[in-house]
C-alpha positions in Angstrom: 2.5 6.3 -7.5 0.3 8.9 -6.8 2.1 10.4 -4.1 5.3 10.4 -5.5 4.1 12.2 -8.2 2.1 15.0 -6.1 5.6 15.6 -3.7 7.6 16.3 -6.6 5.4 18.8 -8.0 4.9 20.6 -4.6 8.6 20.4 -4.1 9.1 22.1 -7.7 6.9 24.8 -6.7 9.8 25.9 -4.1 12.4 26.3 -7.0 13.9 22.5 -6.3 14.9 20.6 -9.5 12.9 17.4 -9.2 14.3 14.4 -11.1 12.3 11.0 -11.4 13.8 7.8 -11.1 12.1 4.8 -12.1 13.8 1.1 -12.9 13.6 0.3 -16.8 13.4 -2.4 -18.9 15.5 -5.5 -17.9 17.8 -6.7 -21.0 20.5 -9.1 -19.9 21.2 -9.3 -16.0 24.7 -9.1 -16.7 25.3 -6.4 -18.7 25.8 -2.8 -17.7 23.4 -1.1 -15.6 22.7 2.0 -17.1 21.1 5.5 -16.0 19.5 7.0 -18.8 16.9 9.7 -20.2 13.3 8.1 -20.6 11.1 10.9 -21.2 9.4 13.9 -19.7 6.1 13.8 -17.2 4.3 16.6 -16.3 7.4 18.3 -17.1 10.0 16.5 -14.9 12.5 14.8 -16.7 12.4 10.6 -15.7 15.5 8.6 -15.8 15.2 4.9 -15.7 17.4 2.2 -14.8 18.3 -0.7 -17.2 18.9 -3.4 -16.2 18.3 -2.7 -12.5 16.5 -5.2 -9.7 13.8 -6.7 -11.4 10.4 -5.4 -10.5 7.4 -8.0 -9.3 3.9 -7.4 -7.4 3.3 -10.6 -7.6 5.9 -12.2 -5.9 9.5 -13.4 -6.3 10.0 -17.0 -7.9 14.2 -16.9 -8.2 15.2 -14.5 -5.5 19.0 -14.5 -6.4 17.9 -12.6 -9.1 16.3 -9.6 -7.3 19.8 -9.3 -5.6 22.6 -9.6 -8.2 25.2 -7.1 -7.7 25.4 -4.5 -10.6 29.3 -3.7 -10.4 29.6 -2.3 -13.8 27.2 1.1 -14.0 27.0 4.8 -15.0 25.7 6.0 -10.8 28.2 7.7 -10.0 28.5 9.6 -13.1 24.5 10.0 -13.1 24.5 11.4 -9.9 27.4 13.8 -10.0 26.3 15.5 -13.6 22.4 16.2 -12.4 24.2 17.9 -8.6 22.1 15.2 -6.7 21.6 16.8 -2.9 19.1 14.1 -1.9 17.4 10.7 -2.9 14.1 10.0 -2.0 13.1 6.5 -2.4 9.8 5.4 -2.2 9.8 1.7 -3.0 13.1 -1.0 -2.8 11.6 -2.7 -5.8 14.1 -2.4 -8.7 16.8 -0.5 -6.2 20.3 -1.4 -7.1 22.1 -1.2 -3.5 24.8 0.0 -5.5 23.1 3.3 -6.4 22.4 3.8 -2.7 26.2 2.8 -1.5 27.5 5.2 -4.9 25.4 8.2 -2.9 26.5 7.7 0.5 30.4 8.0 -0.8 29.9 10.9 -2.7 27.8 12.4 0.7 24.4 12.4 -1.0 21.7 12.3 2.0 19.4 9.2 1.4 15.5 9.1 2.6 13.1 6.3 2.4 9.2 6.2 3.0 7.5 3.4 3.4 4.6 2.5 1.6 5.2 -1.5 2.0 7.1 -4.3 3.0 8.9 -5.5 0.0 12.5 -6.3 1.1 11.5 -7.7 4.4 9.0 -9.5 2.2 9.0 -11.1 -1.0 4.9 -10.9 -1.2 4.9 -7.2 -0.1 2.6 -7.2 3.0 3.3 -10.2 5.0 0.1 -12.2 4.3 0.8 -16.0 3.6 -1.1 -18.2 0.8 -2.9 -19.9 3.9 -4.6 -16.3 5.0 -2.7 -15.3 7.8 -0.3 -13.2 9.0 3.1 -14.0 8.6 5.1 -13.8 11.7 7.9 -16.5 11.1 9.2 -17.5 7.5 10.9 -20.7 9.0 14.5 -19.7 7.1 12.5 -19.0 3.9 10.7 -22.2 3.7 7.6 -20.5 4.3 8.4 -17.8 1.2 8.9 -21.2 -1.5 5.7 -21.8 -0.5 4.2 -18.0 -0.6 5.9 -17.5 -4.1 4.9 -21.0 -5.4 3.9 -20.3 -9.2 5.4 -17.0 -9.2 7.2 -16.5 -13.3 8.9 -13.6 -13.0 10.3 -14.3 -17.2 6.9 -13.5 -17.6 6.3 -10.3 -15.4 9.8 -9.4 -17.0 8.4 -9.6 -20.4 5.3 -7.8 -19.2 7.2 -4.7 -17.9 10.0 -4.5 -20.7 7.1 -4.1 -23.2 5.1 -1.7 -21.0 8.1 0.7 -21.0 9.3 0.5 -24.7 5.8 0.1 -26.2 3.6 1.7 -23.5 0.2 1.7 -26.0 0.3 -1.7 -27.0 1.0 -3.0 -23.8 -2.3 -1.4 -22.6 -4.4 -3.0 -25.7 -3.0 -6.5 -24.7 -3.9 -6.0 -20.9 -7.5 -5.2 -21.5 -7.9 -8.3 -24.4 -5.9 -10.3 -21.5 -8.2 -9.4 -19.2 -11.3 -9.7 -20.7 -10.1 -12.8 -21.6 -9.1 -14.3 -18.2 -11.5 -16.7 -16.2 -10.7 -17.2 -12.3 -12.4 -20.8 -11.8 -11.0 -20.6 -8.3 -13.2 -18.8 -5.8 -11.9 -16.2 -2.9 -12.3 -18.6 0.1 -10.7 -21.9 -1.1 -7.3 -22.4 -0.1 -4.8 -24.6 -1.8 -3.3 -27.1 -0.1 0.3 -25.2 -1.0 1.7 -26.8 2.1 2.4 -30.1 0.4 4.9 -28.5 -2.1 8.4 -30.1 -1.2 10.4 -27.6 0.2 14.0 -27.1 -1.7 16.3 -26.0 0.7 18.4 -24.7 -1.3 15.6 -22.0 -3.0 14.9 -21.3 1.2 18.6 -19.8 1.4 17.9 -17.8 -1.4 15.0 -16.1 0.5 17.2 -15.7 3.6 19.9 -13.8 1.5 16.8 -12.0 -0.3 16.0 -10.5 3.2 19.4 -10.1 4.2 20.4 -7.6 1.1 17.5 -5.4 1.7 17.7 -5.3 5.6 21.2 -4.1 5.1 20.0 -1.6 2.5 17.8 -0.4 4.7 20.2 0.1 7.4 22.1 2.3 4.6 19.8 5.2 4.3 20.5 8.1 6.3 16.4 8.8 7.7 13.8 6.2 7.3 10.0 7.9 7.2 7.6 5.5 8.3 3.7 6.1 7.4 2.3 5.0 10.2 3.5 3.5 13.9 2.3 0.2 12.7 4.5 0.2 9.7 7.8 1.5 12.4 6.7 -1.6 14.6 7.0 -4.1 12.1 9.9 -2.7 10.6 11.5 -2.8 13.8 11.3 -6.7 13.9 13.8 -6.9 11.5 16.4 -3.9 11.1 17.9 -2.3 14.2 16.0 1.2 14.1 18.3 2.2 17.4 20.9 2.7 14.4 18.8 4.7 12.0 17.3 8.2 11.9 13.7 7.7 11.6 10.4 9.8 12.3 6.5 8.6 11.9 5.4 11.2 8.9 1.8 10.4 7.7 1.4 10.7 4.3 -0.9 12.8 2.1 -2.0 13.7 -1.8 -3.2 16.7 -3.6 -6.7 14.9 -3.8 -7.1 15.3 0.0 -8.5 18.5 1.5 -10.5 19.7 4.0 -13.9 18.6 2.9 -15.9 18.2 6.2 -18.9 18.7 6.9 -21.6 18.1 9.5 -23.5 14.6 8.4 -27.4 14.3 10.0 -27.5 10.7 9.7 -31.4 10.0 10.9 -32.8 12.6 8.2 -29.8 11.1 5.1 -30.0 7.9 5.8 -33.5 7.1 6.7 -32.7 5.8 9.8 -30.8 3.2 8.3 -26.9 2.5 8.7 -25.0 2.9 5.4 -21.6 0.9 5.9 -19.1 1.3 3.3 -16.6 -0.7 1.8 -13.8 0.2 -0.3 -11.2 -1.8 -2.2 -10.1 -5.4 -3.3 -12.8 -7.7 -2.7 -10.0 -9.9 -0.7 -9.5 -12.6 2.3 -6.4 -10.3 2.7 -8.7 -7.0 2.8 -11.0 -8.8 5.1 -13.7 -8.3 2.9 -15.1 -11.6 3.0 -14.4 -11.9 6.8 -16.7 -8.9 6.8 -19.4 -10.4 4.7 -19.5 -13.6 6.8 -20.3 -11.1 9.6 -22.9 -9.0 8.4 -24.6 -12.4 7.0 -24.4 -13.3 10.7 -26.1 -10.9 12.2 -28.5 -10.1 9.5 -31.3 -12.1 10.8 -31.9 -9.9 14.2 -30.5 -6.5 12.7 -32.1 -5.6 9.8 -31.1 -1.8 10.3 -28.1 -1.5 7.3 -27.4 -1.6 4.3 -23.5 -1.8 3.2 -22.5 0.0 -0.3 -19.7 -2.4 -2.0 -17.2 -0.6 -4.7 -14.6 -2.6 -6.1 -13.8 -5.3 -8.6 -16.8 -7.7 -8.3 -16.5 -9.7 -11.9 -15.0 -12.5 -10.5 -17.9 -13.1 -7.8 -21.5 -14.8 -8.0 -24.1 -11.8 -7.1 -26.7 -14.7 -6.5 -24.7 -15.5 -3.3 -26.0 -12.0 -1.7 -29.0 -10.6 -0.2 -29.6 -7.8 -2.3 -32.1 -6.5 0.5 -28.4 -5.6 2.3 -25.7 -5.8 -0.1 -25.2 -3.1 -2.8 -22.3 -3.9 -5.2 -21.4 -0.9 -7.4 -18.0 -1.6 -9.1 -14.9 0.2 -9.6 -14.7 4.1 -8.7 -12.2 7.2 -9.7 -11.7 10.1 -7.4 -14.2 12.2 -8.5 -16.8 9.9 -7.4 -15.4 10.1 -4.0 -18.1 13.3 -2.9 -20.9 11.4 -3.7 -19.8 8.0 -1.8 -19.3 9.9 1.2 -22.7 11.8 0.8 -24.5 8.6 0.9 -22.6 6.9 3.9 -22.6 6.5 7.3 -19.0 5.0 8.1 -16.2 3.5 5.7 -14.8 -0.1 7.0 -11.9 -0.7 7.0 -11.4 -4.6 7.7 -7.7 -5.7 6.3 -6.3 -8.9 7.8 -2.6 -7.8 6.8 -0.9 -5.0 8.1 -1.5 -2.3 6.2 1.1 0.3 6.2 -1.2 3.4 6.2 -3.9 3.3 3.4 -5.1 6.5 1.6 -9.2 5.6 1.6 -9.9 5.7 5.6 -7.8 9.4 5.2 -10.1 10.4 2.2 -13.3 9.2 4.1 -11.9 11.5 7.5 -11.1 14.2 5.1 -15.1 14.3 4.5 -16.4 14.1 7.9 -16.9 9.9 7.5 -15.7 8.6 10.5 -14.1 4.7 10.1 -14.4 1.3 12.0 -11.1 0.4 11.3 -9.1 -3.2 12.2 -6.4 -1.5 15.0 -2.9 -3.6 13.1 -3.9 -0.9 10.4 -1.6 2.1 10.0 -4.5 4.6 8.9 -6.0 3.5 12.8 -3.4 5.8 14.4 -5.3 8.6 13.1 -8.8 7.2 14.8 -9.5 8.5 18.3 -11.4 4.9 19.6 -15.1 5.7 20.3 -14.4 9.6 19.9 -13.6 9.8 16.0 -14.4 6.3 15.1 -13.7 2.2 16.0 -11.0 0.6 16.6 -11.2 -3.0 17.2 -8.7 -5.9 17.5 -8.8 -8.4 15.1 -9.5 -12.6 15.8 -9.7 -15.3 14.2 -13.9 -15.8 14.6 -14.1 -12.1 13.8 -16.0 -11.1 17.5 -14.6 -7.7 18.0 -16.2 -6.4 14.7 -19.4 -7.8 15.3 -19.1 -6.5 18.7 -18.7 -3.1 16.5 -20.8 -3.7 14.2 -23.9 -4.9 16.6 -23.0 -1.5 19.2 -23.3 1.1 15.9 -26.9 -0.4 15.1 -28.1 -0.7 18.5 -26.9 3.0 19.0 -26.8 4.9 15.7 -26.7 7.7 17.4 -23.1 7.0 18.2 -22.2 7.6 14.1 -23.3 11.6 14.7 -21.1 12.0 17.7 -18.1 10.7 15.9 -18.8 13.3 12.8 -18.9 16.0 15.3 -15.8 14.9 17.1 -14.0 15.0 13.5 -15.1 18.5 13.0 -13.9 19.4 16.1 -10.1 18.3 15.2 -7.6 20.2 13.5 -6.9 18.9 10.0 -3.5 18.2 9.7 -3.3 15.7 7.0 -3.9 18.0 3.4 -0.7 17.9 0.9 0.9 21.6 1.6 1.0 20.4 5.4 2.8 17.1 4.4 5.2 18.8 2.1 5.7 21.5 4.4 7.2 18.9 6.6 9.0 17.1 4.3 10.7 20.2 3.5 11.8 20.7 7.2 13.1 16.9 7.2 15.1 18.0 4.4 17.0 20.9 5.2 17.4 19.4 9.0 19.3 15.9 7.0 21.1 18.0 4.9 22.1 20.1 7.7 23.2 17.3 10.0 
């Protein structure tokens, strides 16, 4: 994680020993879980965790096992040899609560910032197999259902080799991916609801929830990313209880790159949209396509540049007069996208904690039409430094947006100018600067 990695090396540069803590390999369940010495990055020592949690992007098929208790451990010893003053954790995934509890009797100050909803959700980001937002699991009927076809042996397998035998983990993804055919396309949706609920799997998500709400409610200062990550937080632990702030994060990539954009003489007149990312329902992407489709007939001002994964989707099926598909992209590509755009969109359907590519695209001037249940939209100032727009299920408000920017382009050069004009608050030595403060005020109290 990128930004786990750049606050420890900031917060090295002010004479703090950094440790990393990552969870390791799962061998048995029941054994011991153990502490131990993994290797050094970038000069910080890593420890990982065997036999912690188990870890899983993909979902969680057996949930009793992503909450067994690890009684018999080496934390306490861990965390008393290395002097531990504070524990900063940065995702739940693989988090024995025991390592958590262990700090907390020995007086160790405990932060968390989130960067998702695992816990609280077994999918991460609240988004439900039928492509909408998750506001009820029904007693965690509705989670069988999410996780249906979820094997986490396999994803076990998959991350035990990654960490003993890093290389040839790597050779086997890329044959397994070059290898792998997705006959199903984006926008057909299984009929999961017919899978017979077992009640019994549905208490296993409640007590999934449970552990993690309660661990949540164990750390002494939560840092959400964003006010929409706080607000949905909120729904299900009692933040009256807990020490929490709103802390935007930042990386070392970001910086003050802004500059004054003259759209009519760049762009030829013409309205470069941008789009960024997974080439998902759950990103909106294909929300946004059925739009700009839409509207394509009367406005025929626009062109949209299209970077992300597109080798599991038929070209054929795009107007090439409009749509410009370029593939993946690295940081150092990032100057150039932004030279040649007029404003990033930012579409999601599910609640996206904060997002670092609508901060990247600010940090260069680009201003964003962004979907408002997106963390990153706190930043936006609507119709002064960008669009805001609530989201629906036909999708009006963005073509509203969409239809206003290329009737009145002139709109995208005030919103450049309005960035300029703000102070930019949002480079790494800022961030850390603050996280610093947070620190000594916890450790303090």
């Amino acid at each position: 994680m990128i930004y786990a990695r750049d606050l420890s090396k900031e917060l090295s540069k002010f004479d703090n020993k950094v440790i990393m803590l990552m969870p390791g390999e799962c061998i048995n369940f029941k054994r011991r879980s153990l502490i131990k010495f993994y290797k050094f990055q970038e000069s910080f020592p890593v420890y990982k965790i065997t036999n912690s949690q188990p870890v899983s992007f993909s979902g969680v098929d057996i949930p009793e096992k992503f909450i067994e208790k690890k009684p018999n451990n080496n934390y306490k010893d861990f965390l008393n040899k290395n002097k531990i003053d504070i524990i900063h954790v940065h995702s739940l995934m693989g988090l024995p609560v025991e390592l958590l509890l262990e700090a907390k009797k020995l007086g160790i100050k405990t932060v968390f910032t989130t960067h998702d909803y695992f816990g609280l959700c077994s999918k991460i980001h609240f988004y439900k197999y039928d492509n909408s937002r998750c506001e009820d699991y029904k007693n965690g009927e509705e989670c069988v259902t999410c996780n249906y076809g979820v094997q986490s042996k396999n994803i076990l397998r998959k991350r035990n080799l990654l960490i003993k035998v890093p290389i040839l983990h790597s050779i086997l993804k890329k044959i397994y991916a070059h290898l792998k055919k997705d006959k199903m396309h984006e926008n057909q949706i299984i009929q999961l609801e017919k899978i017979k609920i077992n009640k019994n799997n549905a208490k296993g998500y409640v007590s999934f929830r449970q552990y993690y709400k309660e661990m949540l409610e164990n750390f002494d200062l939560i840092l959400f990313n964003s006010e929409i990550t706080k607000s949905e937080y909120n729904k299900y632990i009692n933040l009256r209880q807990i020490k929490h702030i709103v802390l935007p994060v930042s990386h070392s990539n970001i910086k003050d790159n802004r500059q004054t954009i003259k759209y009519k003489a760049t762009n030829n007149n013409k309205v470069i949209f941008l789009y960024m990312g997974s080439l998902s329902t759950m990103k909106g992407f294909w929300a946004l396509v059925n739009v700009l489709n839409k509207i394509k007939s009367k406005y025929k001002n626009w062109e949209i540049n299209i970077y992300g994964d597109y080798s599991n989707i038929d070209l054929k099926n795009f107007d090439n007069k409009f749509f410009n598909f370029f593939g993946k992209y690295s940081y150092k590509d990032l100057p150039y996208i932004f030279s040649n755009s007029s404003i990033l969109i930012i579409p999601s359907k599910c609640k996206e904690t904060f997002g670092f590519i609508g901060l990247e695209a600010y940090s260069y001037g680009i201003p964003t039409l962004v979907a408002d249940h997106v963390g990153f939209s706190s930043i936006i100032k609507n119709d002064i430094t960008g669009m805001k727009y609530g989201d629906t299920p036909d999708d009006i408000f963005l073509e509203q947006k969409l239809i206003q920017l290329l009737e009145k382009p002139e709109l995208l050069e005030m919103y450049n100018k309005n960035i300029l004009k703000e102070k930019f608050e949002y480079n790494s030595e800022d961030h850390i600067t603050q996280i610093i403060k947070t620190y000594q005020n916890l450790l303090k109290s």
